[in-house]
Structure formats: C-alpha cells, structure tokens
C-alpha positions as CSV (number, residue, x, y, z in Angstrom):
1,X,150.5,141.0,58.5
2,X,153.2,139.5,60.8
3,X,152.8,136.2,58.6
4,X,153.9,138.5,55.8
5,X,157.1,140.0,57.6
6,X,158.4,136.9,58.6
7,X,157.5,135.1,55.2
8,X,159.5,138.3,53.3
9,X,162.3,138.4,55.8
10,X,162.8,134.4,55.2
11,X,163.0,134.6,51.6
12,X,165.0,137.7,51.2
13,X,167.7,136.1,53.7
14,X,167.6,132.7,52.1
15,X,167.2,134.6,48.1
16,X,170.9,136.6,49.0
17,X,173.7,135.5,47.2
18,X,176.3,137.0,49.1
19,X,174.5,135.8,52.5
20,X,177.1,135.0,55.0
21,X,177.0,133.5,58.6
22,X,175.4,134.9,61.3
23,X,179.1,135.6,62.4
24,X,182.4,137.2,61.0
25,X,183.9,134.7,59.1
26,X,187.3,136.8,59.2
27,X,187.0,136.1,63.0
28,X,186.0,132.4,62.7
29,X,188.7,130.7,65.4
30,X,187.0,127.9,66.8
31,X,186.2,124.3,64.0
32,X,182.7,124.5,64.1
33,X,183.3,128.3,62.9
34,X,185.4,127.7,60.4
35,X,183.8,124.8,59.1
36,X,180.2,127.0,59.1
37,X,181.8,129.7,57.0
38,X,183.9,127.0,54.5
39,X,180.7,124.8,53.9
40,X,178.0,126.3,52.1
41,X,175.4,124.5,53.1
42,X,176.3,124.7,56.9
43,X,176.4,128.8,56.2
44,X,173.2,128.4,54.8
45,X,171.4,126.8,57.3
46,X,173.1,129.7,60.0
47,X,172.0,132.1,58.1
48,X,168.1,130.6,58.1
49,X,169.0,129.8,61.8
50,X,170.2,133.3,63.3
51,X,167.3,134.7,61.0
52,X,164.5,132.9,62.9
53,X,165.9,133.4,65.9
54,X,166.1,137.4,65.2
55,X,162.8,136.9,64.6
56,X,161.1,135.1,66.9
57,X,163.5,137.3,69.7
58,X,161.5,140.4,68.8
59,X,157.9,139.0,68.8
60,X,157.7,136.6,71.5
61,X,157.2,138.0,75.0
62,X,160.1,138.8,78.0
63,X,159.6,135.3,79.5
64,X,159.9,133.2,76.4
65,X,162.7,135.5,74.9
66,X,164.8,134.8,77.7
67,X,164.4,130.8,77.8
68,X,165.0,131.0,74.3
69,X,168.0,132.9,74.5
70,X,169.3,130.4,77.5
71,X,168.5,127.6,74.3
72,X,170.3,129.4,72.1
73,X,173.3,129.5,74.5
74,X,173.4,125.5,75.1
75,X,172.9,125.1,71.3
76,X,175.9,127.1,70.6
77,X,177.9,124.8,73.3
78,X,176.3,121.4,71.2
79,X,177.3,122.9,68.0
80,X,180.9,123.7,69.2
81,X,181.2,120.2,70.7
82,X,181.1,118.9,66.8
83,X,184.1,120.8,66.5
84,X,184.9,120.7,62.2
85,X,182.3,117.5,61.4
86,X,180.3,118.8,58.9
87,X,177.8,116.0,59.2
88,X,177.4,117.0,63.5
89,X,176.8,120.0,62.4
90,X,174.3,119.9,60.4
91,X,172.5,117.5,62.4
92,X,172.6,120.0,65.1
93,X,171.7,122.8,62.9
94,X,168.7,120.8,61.5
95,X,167.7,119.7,65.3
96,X,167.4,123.7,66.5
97,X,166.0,124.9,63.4
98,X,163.0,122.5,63.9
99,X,162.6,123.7,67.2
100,X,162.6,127.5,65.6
101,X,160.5,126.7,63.1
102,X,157.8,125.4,65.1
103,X,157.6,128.1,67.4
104,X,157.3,130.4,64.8
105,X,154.8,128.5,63.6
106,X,152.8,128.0,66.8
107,X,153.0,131.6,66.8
108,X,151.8,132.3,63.5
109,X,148.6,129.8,64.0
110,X,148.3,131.8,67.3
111,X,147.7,135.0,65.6
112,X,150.6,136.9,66.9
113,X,149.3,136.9,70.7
C-alpha cells in the first residue's frame, strides 16, 4: 500500500506541468536559487528531490528523520557552494537524490517497518 502512495505521489509530482521548486522562486536571492528556478531541468530534479524527502520525513522513524534532516542541511550548504553552475548543481542534485532514492527503496523492500 505504502509502495502505492509513494509510487502515485512520484508520478503526480513529476507528471505536473506547472511544477515549480521546492522553494519560492519570487524569493530566489542566492545563485544556486536562481539558477534552480531559471533551469528546467535543475527545477525538475528539486522538485523529485524535496518530494522524496517529504516522503521519506513522514515514514521513517524519530531517529532516522532527524539524521536525515541534519543531511539535508549540509546538502543545502554543497548545493549553495556551486553558486549559478548548472553542471555543480546537478551533480549535487543527482548525488542526494541517489542517496533518497535508496532509502526509500530500502524501505520499500523492508515492508514499511
């Protein structure tokens, strides 16, 4: 069932055409910001990335939720150290969603538990 969810909430987030990133693009300041909301595929992969994460905050327990959070945190610090270079970023992107994506799938082949 969870499988499901995550499988619907994935394609629904990536199937949206007016999908934007997981932040307010009228309040972009900093270079990796503005370069997230000006590059498609950059939006696209925040987008996939802050839906994971969502995901994975609400289903993994206290413990793992908070070292995931304290990841997300020194991500966010990589990611802003690319500053507006597209090709950082989505190196950095692509680095954390692996690391999402095979949680969630650890999860998954765990049954939830």
């Amino acid at each position: 069932m969870r499988t499901l969810f995550l499988a619907l909430a994935l394609s629904l987030a990536a199937a949206s055409p007016a999908a934007a990133a997981s932040f307010s693009c009228a309040k972009a300041e900093t270079p990796d910001e503005k370069a997230v909301c000006d590059t498609r595929s950059l939006n696209d992969l925040d987008v996939e990335m802050a839906v994971r994460f969502d995901i994975l905050k609400d289903l993994l327990p206290m413990g793992n939720r908070t070292k995931m959070q304290e990841d997300q945190e020194a991500w966010l610090k990589d990611r802003r150290a690319c500053g507006a270079e597209v090709a950082c970023l989505t190196a950095a992107y692509e680095g954390r969603l692996k690391v999402l994506r095979a949680v969630l799938s650890e999860f998954a082949k765990q049954g939830g538990q």
